[in-house]
PyMOL Python script that loads the backbone (N, CA, C, O; Angstrom):
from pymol import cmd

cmd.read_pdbstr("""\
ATOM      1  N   UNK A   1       0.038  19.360 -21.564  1.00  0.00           N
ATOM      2  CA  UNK A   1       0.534  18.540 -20.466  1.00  0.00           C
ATOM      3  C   UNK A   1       1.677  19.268 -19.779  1.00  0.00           C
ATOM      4  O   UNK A   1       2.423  19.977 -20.455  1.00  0.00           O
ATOM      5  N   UNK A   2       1.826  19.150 -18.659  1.00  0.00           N
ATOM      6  CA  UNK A   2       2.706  19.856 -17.889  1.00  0.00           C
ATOM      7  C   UNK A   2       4.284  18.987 -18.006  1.00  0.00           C
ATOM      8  O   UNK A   2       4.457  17.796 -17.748  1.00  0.00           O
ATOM      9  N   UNK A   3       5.054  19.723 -18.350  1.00  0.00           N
ATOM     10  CA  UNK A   3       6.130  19.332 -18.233  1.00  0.00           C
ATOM     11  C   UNK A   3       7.202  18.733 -16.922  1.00  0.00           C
ATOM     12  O   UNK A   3       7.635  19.459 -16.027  1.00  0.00           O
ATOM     13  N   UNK A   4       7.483  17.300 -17.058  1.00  0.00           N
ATOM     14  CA  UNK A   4       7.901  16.570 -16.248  1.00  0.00           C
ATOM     15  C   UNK A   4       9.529  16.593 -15.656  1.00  0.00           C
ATOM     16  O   UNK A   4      10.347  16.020 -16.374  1.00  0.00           O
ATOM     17  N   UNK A   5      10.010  17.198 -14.443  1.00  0.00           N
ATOM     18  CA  UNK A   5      11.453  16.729 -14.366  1.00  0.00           C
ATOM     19  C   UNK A   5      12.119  15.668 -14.505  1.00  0.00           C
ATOM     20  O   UNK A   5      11.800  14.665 -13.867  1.00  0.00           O
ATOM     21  N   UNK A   6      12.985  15.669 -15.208  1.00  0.00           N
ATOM     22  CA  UNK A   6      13.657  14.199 -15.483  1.00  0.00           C
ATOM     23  C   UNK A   6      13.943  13.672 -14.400  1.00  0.00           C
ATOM     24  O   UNK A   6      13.502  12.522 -14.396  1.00  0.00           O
ATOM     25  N   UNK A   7      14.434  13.911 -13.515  1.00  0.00           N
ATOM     26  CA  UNK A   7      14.535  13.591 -12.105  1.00  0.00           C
ATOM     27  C   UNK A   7      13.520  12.928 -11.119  1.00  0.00           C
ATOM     28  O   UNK A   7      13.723  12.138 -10.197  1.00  0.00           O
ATOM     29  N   UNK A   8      12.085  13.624 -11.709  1.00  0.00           N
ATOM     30  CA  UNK A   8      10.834  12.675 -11.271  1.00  0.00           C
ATOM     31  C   UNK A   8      10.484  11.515 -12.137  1.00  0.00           C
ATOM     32  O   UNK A   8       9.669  10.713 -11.681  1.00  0.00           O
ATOM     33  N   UNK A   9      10.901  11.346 -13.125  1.00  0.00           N
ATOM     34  CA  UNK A   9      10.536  10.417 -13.752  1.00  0.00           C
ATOM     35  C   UNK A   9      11.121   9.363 -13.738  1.00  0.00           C
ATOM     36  O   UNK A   9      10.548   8.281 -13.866  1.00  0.00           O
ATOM     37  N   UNK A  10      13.215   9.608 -13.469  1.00  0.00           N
ATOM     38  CA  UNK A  10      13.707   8.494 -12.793  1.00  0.00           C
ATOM     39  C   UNK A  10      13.038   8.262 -11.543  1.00  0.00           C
ATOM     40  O   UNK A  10      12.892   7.048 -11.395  1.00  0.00           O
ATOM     41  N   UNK A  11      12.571   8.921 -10.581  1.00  0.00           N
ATOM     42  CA  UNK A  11      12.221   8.647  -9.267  1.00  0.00           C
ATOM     43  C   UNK A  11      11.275   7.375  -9.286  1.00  0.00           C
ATOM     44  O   UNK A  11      11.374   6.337  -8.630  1.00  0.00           O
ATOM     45  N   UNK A  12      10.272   7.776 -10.283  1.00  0.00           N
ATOM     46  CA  UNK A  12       9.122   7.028 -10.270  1.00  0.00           C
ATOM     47  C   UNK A  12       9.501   6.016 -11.040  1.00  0.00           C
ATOM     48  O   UNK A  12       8.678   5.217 -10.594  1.00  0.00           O
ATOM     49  N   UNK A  13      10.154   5.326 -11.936  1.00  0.00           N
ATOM     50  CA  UNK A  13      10.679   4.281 -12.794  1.00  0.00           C
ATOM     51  C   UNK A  13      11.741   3.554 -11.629  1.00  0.00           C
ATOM     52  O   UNK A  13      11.507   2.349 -11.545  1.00  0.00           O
ATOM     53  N   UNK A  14      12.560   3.894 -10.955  1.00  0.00           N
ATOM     54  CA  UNK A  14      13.113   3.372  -9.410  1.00  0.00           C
ATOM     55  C   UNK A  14      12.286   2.683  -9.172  1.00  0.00           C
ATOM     56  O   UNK A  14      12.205   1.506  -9.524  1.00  0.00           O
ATOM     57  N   UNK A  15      11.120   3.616  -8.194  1.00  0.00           N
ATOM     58  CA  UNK A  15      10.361   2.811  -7.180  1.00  0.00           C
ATOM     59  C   UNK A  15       9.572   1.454  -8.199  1.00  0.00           C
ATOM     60  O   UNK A  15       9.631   0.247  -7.965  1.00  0.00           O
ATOM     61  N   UNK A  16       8.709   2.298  -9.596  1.00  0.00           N
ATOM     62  CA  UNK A  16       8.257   1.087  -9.935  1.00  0.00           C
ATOM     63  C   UNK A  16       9.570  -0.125 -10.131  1.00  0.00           C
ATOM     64  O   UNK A  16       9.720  -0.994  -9.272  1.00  0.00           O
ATOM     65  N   UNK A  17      10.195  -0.073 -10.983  1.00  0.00           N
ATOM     66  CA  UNK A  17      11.358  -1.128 -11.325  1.00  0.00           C
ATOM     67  C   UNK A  17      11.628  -2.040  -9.743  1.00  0.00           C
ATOM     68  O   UNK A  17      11.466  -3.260  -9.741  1.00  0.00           O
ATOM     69  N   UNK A  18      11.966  -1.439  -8.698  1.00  0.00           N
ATOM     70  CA  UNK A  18      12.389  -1.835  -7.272  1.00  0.00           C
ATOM     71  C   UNK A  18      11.274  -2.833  -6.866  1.00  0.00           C
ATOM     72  O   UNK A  18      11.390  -4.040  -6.652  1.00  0.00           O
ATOM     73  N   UNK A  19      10.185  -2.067  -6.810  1.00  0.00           N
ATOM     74  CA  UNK A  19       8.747  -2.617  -5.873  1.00  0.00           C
ATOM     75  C   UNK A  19       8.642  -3.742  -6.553  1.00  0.00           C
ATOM     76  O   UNK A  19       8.844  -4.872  -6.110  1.00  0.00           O
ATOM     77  N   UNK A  20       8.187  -3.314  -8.112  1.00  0.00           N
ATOM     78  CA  UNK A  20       7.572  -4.742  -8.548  1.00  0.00           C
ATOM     79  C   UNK A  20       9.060  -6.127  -9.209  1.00  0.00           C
ATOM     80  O   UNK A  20       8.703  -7.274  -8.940  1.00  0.00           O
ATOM     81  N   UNK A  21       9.900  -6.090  -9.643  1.00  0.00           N
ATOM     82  CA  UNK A  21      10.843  -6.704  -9.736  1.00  0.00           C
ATOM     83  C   UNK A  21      12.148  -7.099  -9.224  1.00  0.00           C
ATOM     84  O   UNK A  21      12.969  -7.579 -10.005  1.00  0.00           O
ATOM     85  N   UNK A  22      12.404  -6.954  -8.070  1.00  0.00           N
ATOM     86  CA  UNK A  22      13.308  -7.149  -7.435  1.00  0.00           C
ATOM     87  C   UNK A  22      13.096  -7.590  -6.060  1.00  0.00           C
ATOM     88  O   UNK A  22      14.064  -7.783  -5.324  1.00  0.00           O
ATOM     89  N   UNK A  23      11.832  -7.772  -5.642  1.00  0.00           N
ATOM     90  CA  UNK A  23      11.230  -8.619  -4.281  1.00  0.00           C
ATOM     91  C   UNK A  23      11.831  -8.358  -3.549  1.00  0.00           C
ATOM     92  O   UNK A  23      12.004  -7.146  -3.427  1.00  0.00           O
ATOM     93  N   UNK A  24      12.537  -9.259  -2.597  1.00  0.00           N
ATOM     94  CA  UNK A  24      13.525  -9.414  -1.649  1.00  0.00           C
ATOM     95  C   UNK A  24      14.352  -8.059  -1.423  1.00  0.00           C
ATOM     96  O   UNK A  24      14.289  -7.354  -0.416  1.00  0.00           O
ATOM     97  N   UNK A  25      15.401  -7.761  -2.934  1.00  0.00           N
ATOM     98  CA  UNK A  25      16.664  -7.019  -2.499  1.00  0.00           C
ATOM     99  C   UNK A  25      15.827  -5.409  -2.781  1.00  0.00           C
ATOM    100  O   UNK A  25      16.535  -4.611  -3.395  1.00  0.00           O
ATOM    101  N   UNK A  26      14.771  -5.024  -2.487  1.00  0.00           N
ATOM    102  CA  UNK A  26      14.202  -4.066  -2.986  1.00  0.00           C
ATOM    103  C   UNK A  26      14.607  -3.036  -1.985  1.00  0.00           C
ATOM    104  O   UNK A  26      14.521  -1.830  -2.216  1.00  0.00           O
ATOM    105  N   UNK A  27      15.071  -3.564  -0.819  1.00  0.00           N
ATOM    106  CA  UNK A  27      16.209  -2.942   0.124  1.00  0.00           C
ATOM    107  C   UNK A  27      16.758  -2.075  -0.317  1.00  0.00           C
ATOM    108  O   UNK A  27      16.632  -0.878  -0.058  1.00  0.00           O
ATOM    109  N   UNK A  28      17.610  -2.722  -1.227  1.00  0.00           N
ATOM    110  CA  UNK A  28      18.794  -1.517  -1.906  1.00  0.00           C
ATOM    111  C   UNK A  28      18.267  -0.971  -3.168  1.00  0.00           C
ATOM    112  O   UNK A  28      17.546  -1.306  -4.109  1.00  0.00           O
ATOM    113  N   UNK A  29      19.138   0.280  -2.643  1.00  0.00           N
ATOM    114  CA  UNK A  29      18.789   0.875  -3.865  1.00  0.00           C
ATOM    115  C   UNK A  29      19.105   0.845  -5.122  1.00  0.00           C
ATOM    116  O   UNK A  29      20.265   0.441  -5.197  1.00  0.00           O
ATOM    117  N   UNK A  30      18.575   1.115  -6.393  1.00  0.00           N
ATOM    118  CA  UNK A  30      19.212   0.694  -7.667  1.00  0.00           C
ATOM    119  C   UNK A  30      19.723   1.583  -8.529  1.00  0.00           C
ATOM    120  O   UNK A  30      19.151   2.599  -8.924  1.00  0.00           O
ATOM    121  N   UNK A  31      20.666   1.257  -8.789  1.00  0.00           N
ATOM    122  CA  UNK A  31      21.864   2.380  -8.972  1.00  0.00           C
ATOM    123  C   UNK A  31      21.115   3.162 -10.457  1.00  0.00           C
ATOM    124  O   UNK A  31      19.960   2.806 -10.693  1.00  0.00           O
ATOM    125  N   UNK A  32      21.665   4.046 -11.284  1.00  0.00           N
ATOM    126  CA  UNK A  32      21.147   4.872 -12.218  1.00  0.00           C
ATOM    127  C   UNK A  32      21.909   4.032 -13.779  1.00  0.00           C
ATOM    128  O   UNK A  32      21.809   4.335 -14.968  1.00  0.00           O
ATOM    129  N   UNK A  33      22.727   2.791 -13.013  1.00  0.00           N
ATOM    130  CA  UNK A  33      23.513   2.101 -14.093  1.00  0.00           C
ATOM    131  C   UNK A  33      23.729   0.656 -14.175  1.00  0.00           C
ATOM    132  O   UNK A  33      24.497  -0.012 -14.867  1.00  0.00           O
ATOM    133  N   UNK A  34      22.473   0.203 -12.907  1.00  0.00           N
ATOM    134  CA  UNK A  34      22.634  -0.948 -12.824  1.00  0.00           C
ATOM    135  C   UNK A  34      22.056  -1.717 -14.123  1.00  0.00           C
ATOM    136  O   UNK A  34      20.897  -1.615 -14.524  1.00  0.00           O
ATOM    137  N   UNK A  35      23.107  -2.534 -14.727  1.00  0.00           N
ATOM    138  CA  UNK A  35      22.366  -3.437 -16.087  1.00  0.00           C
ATOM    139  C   UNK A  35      20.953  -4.447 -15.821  1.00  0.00           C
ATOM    140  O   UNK A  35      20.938  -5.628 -15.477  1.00  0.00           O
ATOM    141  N   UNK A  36      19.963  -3.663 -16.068  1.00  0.00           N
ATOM    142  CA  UNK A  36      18.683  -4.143 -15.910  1.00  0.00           C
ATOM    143  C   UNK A  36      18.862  -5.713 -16.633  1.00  0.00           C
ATOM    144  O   UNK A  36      18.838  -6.819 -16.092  1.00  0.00           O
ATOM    145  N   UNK A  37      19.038  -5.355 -17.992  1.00  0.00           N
ATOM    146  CA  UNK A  37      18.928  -6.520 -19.112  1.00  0.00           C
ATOM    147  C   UNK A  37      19.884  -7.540 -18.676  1.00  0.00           C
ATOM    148  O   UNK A  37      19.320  -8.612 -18.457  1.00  0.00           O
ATOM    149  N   UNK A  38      21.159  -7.553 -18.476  1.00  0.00           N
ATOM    150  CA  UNK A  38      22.411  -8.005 -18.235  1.00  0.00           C
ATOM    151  C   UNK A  38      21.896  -9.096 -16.809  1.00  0.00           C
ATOM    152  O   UNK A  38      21.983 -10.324 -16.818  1.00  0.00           O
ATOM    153  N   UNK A  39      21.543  -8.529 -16.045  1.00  0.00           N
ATOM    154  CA  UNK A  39      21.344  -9.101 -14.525  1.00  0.00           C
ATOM    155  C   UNK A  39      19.969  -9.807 -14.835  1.00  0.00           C
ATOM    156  O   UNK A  39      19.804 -10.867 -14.232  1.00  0.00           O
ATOM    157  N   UNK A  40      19.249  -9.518 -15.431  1.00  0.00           N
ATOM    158  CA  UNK A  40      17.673 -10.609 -15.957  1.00  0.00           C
ATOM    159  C   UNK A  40      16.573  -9.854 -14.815  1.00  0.00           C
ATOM    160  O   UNK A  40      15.651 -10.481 -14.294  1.00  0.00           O
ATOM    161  N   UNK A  41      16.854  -8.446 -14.550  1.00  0.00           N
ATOM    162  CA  UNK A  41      15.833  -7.805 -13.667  1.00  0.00           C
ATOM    163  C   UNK A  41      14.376  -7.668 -14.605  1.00  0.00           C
ATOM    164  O   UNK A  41      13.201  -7.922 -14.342  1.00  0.00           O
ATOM    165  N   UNK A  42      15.234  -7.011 -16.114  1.00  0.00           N
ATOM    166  CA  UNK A  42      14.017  -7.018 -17.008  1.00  0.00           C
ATOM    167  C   UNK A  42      13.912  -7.994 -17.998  1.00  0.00           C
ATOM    168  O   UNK A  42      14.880  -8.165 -18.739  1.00  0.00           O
ATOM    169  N   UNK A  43      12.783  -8.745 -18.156  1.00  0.00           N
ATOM    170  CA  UNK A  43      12.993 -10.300 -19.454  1.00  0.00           C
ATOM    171  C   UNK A  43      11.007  -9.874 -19.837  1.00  0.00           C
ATOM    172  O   UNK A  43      10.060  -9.489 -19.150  1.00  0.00           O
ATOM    173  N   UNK A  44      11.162 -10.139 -20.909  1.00  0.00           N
ATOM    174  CA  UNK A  44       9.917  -9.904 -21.565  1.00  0.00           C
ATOM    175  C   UNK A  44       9.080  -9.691 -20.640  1.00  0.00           C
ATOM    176  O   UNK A  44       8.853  -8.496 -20.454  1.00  0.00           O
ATOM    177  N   UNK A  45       8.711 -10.172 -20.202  1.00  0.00           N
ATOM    178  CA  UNK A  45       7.109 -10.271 -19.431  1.00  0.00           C
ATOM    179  C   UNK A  45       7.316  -8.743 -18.479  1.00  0.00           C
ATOM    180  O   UNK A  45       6.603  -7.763 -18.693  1.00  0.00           O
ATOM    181  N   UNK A  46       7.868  -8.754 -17.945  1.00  0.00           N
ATOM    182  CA  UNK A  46       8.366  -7.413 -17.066  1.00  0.00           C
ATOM    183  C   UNK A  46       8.604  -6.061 -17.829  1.00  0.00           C
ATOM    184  O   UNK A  46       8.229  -4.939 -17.489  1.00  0.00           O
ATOM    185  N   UNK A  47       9.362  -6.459 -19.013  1.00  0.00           N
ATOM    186  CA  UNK A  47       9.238  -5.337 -19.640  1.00  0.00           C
ATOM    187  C   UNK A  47       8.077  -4.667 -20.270  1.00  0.00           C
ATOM    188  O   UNK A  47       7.993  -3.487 -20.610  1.00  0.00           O
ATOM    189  N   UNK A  48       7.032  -5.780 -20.391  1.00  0.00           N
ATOM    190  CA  UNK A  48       5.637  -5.346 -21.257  1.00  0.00           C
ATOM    191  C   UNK A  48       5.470  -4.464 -20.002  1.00  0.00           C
ATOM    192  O   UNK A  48       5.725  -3.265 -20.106  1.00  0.00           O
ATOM    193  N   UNK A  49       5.023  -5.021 -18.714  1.00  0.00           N
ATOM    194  CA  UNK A  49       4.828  -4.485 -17.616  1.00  0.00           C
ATOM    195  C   UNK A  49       5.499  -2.951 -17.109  1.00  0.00           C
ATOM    196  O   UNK A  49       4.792  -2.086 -16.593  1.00  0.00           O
ATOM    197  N   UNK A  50       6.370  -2.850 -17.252  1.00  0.00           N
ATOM    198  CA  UNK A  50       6.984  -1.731 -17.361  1.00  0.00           C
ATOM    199  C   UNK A  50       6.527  -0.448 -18.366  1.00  0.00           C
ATOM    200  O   UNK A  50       6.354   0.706 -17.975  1.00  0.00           O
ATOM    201  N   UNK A  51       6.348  -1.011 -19.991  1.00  0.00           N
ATOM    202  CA  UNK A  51       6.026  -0.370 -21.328  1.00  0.00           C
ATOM    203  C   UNK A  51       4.375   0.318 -20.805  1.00  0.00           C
ATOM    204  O   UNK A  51       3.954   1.418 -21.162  1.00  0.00           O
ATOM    205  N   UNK A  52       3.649  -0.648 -19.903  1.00  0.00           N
ATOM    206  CA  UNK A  52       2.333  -0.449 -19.479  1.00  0.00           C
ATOM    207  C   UNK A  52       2.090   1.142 -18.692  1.00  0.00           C
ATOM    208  O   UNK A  52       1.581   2.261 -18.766  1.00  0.00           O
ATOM    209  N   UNK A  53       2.956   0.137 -17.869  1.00  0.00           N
ATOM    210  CA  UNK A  53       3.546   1.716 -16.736  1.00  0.00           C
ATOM    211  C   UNK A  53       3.653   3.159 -16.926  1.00  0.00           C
ATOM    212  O   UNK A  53       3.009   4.104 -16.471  1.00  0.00           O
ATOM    213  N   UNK A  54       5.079   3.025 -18.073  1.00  0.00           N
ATOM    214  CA  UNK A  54       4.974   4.624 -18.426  1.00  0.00           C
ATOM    215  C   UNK A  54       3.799   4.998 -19.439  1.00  0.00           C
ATOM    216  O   UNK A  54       3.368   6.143 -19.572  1.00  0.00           O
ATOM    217  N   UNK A  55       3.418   4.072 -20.018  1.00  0.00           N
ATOM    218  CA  UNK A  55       2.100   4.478 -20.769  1.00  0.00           C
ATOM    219  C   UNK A  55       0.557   5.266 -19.318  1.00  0.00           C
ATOM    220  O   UNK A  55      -0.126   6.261 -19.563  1.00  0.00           O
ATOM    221  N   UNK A  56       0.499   4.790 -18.569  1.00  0.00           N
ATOM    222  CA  UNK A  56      -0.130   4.809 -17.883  1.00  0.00           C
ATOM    223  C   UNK A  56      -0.118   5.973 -17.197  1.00  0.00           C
ATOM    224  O   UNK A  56      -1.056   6.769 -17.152  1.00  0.00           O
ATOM    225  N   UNK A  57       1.240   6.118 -16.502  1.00  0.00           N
ATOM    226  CA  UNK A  57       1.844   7.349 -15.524  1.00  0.00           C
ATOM    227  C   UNK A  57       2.061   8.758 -16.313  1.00  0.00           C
ATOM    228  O   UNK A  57       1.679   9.886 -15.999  1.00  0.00           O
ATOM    229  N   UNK A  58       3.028   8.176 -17.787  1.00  0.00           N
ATOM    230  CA  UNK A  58       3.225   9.547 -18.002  1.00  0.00           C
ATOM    231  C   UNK A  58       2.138   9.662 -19.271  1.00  0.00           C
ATOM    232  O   UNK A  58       1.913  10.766 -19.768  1.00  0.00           O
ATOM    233  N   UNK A  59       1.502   8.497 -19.745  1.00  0.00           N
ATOM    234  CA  UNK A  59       0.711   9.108 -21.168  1.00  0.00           C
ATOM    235  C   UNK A  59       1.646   9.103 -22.396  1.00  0.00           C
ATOM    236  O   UNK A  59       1.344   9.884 -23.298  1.00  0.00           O
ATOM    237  N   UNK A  60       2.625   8.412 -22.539  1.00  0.00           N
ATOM    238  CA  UNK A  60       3.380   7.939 -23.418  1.00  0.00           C
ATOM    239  C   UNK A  60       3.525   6.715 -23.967  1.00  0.00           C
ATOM    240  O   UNK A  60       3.429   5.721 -23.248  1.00  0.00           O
ATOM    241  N   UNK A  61       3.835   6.583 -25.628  1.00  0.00           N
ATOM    242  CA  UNK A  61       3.513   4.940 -25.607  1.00  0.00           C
ATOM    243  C   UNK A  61       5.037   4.886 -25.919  1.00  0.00           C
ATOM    244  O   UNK A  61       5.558   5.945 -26.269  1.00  0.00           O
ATOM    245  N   UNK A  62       5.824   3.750 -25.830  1.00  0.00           N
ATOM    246  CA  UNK A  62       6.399   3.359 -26.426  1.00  0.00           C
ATOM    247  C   UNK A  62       6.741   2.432 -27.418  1.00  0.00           C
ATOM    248  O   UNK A  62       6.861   1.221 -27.238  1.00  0.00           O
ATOM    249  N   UNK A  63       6.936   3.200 -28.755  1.00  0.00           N
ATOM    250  CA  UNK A  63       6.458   2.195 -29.879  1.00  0.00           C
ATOM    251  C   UNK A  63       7.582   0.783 -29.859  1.00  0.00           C
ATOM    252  O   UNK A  63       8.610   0.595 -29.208  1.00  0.00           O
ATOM    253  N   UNK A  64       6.903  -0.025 -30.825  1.00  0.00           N
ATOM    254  CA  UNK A  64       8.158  -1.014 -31.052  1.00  0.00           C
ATOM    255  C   UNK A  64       9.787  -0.830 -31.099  1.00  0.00           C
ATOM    256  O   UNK A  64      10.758  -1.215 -30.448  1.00  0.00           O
ATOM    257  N   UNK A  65       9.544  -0.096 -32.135  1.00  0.00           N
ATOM    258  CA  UNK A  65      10.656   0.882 -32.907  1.00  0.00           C
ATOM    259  C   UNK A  65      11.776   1.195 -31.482  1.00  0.00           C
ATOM    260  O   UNK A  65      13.005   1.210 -31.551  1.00  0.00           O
ATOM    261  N   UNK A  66      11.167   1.363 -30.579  1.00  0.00           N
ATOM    262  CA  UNK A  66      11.953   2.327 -29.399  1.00  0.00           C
ATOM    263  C   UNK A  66      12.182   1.062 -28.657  1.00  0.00           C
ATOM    264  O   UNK A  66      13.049   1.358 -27.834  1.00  0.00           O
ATOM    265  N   UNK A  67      11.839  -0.324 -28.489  1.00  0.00           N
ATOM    266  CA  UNK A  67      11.771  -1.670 -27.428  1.00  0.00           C
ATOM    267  C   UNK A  67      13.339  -1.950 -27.891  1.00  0.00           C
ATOM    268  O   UNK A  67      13.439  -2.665 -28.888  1.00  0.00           O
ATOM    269  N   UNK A  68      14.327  -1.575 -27.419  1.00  0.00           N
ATOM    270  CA  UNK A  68      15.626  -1.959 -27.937  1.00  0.00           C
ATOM    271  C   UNK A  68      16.757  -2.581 -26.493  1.00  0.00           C
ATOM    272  O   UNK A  68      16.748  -2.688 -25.267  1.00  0.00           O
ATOM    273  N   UNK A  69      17.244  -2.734 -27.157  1.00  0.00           N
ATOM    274  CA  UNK A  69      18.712  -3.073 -25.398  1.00  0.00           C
ATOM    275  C   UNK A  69      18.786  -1.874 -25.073  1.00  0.00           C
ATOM    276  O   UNK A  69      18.594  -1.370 -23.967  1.00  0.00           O
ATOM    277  N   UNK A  70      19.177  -1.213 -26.417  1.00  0.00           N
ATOM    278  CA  UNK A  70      20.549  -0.042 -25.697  1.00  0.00           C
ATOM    279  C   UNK A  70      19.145   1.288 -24.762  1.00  0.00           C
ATOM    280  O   UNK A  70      19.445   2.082 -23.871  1.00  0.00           O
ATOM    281  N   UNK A  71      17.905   1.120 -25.295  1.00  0.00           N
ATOM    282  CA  UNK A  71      16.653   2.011 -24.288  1.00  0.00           C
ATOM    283  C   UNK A  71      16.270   1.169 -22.859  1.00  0.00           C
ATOM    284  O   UNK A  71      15.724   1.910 -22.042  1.00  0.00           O
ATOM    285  N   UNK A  72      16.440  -0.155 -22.421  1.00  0.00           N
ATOM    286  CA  UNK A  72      16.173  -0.500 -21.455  1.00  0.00           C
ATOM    287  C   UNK A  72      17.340  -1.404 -20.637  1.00  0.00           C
ATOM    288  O   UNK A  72      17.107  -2.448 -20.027  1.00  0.00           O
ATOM    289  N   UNK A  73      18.586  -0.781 -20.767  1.00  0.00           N
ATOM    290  CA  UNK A  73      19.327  -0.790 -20.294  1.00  0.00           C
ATOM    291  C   UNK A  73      19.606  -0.878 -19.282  1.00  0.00           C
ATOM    292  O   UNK A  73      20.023  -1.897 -18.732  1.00  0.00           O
ATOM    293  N   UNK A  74      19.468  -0.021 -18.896  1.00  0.00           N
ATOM    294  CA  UNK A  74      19.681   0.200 -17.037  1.00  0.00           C
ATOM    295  C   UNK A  74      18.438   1.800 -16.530  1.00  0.00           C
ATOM    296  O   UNK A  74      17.857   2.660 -17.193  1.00  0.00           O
ATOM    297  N   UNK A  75      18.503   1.599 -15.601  1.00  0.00           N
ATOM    298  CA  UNK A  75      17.539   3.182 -15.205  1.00  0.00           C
ATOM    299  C   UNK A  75      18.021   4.418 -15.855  1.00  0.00           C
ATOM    300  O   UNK A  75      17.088   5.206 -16.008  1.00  0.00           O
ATOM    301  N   UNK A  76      18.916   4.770 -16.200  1.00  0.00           N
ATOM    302  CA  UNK A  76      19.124   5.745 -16.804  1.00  0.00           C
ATOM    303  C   UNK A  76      19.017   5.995 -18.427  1.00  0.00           C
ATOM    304  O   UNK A  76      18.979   7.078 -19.011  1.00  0.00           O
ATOM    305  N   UNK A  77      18.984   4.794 -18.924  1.00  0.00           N
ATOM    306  CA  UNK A  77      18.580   4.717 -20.710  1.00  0.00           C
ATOM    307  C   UNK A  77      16.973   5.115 -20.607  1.00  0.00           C
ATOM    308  O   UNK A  77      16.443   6.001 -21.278  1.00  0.00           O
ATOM    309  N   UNK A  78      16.196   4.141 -19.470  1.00  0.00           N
ATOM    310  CA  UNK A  78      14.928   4.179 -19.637  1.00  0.00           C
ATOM    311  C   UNK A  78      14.148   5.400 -19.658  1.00  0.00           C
ATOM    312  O   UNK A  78      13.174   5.621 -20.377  1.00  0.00           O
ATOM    313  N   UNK A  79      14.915   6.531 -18.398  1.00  0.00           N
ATOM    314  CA  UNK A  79      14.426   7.916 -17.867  1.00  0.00           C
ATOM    315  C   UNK A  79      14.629   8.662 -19.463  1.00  0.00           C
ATOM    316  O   UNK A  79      13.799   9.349 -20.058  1.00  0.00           O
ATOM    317  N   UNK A  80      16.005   8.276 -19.912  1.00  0.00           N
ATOM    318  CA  UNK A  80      16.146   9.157 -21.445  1.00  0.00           C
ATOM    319  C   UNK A  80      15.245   8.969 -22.186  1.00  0.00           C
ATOM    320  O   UNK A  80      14.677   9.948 -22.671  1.00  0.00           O
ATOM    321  N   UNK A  81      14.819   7.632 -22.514  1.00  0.00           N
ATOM    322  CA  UNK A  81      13.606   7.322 -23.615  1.00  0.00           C
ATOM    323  C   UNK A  81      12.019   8.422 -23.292  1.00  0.00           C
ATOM    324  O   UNK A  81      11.449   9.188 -24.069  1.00  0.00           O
ATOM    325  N   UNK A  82      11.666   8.035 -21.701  1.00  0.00           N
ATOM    326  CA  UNK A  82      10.449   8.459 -21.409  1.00  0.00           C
ATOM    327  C   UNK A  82      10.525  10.243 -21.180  1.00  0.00           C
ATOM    328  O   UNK A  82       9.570  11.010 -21.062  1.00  0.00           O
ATOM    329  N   UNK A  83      11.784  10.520 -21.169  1.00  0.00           N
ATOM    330  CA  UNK A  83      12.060  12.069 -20.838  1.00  0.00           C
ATOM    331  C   UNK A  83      11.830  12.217 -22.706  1.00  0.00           C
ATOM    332  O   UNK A  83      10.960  12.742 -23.402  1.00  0.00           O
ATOM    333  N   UNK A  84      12.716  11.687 -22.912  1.00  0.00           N
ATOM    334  CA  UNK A  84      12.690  12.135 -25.061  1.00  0.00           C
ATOM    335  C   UNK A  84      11.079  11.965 -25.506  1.00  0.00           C
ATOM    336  O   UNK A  84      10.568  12.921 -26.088  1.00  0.00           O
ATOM    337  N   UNK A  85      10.360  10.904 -25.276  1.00  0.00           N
ATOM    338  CA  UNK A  85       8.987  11.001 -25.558  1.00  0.00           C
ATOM    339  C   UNK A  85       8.350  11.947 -25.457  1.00  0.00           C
ATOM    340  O   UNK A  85       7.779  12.558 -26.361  1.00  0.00           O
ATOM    341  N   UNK A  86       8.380  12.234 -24.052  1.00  0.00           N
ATOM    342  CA  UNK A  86       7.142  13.542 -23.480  1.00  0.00           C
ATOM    343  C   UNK A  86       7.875  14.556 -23.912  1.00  0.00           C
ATOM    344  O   UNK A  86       7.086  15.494 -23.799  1.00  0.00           O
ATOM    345  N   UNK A  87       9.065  15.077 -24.419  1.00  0.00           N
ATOM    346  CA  UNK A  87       9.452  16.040 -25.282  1.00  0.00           C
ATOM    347  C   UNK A  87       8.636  16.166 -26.880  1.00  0.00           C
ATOM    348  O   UNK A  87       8.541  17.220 -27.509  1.00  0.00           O
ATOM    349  N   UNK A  88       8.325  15.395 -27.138  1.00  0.00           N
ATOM    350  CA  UNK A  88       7.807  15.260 -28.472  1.00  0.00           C
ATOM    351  C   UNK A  88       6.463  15.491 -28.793  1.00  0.00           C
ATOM    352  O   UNK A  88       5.633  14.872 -28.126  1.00  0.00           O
ATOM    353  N   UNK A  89       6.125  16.141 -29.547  1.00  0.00           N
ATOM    354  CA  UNK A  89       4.521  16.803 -29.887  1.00  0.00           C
ATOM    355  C   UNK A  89       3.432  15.465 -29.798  1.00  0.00           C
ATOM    356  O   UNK A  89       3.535  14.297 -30.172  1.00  0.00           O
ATOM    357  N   UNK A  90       2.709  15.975 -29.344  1.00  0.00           N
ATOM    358  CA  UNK A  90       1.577  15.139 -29.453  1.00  0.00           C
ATOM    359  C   UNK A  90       1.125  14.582 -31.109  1.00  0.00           C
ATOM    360  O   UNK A  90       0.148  13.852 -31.270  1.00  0.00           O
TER     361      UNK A  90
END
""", "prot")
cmd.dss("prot")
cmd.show_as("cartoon", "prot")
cmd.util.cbc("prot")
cmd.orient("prot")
């Protein structure tokens, strides 16, 4: 698999996170620290939705083990998790 810039992978976790959960204010942009969990952007159902996502886009699962606060934090915990995955051997 070709190796992914971390930088594209926040890109693409943005737009998804923006487009599909934030409706209205999808206007603005979302910062690299905005508290996803904290603000109720991500609550179960969204997050499965999300877990789907990078499974989908990048071919990564994320196990239980990894479904924590401090990984879906804000956009920048999430890019670390899915950047640390696709680092890791098949």
């Amino acid at each position: 698999m070709p190796r992914i810039e971390r930088t594209a992978i926040q890109a693409d976790l943005d737009r998804y996170i923006t487009g599909n959960f934030l409706g209205d204010a999808a206007t603005a942009q979302l910062a690299v620290d905005t508290p996803l969990l904290e603000w109720g952007v991500l609550n179960s159902l969204n997050l499965l939705q999300l877990i789907t996502h990078i499974k989908e886009t990048f071919g990564v699962v994320v196990s239980p083990i990894d479904v924590t606060g401090s990984h879906f934090k804000n956009l920048g915990t999430i890019t670390d998790l899915v950047y640390k995955l696709l680092l890791q051997p098949a």
